[in-house]
N, C-alpha and C positions, 0 to 999 in steps of 0.2 A: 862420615868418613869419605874420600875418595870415588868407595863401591857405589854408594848411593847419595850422588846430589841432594841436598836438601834431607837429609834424614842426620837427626842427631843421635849418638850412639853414648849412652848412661850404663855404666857400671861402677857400682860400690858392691860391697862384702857384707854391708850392714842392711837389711831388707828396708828397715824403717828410715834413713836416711837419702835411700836409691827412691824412693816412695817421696820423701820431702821435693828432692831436687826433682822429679819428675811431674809434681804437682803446680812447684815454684816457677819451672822452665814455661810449662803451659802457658800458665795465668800470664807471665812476662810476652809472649808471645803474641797473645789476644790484646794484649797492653799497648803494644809496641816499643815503649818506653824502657826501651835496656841501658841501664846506664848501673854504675857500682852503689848507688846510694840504693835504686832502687828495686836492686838485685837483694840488698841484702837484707831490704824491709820487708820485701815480699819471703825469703824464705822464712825471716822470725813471724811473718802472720801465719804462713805454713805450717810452722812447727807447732808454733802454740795449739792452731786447729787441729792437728793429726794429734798432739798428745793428750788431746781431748776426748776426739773419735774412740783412742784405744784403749784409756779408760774404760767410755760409754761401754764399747765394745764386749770389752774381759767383763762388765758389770751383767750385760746383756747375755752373755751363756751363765754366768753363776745363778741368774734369774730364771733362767730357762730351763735350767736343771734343776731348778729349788734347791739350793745350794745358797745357804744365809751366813752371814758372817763373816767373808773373806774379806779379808786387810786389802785396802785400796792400795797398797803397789803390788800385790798379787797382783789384782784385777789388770794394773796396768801393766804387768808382767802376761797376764794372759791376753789379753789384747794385741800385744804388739807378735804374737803367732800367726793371727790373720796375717803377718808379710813374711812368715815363712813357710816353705812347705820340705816337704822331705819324703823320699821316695814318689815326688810329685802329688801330693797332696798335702792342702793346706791343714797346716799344724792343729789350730784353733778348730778347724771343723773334725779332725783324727782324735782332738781331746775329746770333743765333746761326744764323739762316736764311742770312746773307748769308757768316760762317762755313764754311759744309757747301761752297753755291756755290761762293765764292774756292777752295776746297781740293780739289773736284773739276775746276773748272775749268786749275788749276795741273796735275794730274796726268793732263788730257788735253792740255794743254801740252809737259811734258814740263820744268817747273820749279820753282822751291822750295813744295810746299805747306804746309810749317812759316809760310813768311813771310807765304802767301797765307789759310791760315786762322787766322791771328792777328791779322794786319791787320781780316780779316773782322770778325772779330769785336769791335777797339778801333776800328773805324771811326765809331761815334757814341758814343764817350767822353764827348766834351765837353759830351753832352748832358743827362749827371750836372747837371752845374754850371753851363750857359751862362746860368740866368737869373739867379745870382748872382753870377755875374762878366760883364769886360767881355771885348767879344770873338765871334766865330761859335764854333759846335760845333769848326770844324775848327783854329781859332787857337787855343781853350782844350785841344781835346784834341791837339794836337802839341805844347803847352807841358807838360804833364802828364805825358805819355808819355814826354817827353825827360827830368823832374825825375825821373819813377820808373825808369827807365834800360832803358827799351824801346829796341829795336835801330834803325838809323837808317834801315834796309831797309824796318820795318815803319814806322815814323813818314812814311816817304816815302809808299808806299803808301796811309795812313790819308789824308795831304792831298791826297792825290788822288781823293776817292772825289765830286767836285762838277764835276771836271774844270776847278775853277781852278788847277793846280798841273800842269805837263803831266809823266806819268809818263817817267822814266828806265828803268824796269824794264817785266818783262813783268807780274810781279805785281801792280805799281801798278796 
């Protein structure tokens, strides 16, 4: 802008997108070679690489938490949290926080911790996607969960984590 010579100023709404163009602007940068052909080869290599990353990513806490089984657009549903954060922390590291909790908490319980730290951890799914669709975190992410054929124990548990849904379980 104006304020600051030489500093370019990036904003989008979509975390993984402001994350593309700010990767793609670099690399063009160090390139020198700005031109529209190879503006736009450089963001589809970007793209393709980051929607990789955030598979690996979502793959790499469901691993970490011994957490088997999760359908690969979760995975990339939970991946793409590393670019958000909320009350200033990152989403993907609050799941995986809340993750540990639900699953310790289950087994001073003396009940399911498969259910309780899985839950934990797809409890803010929806916040992959909520700014591009309609709907709250907790409406997009139990429609999600249900299409990707998550169990109905843990989808229960996930809608309750605001306390508009009142838990049937202990887990919830």
């Amino acid at each position: 802008g104006d304020d600051t010579p030489g500093a370019v100023l990036l904003s989008c709404f979509d975390p993984v997108r402001r994350e593309v163009a700010r990767l793609a602007l670099e690399r063009l940068m160090l390139d020198g070679r700005i031109h529209p052909g190879r503006i736009e080869e450089g963001v589809a290599k970007v793209r393709s690489e980051l929607d990789e990353k955030i598979f690996r990513d979502g793959e790499a806490a469901a691993i970490e938490l011994g957490i088997p089984d999760v359908h690969p657009e979760t995975l990339k549903l939970l991946g793409r949290l590393q670019y958000r954060t909320s009350y200033g922390q990152n989403v993907l590291a609050h799941s995986k926080e809340v993750a540990c909790l639900a699953g310790h908490m289950a087994a001073e319980l003396g009940v399911n911790v498969r259910v309780a730290k899985r839950a934990g951890l797809l409890h803010d799914v929806g916040k992959a996607v909520d700014r591009e669709m309609e709907g709250t975190h907790l409406t997009i992410g139990r429609d999600l969960l249900r299409k990707f054929g998550e169990s109905e124990e843990v989808i229960h548990a996930m809608e309750c984590h605001h306390g508009d849904v009142d838990p049937r379980t202990v887990e919830a």
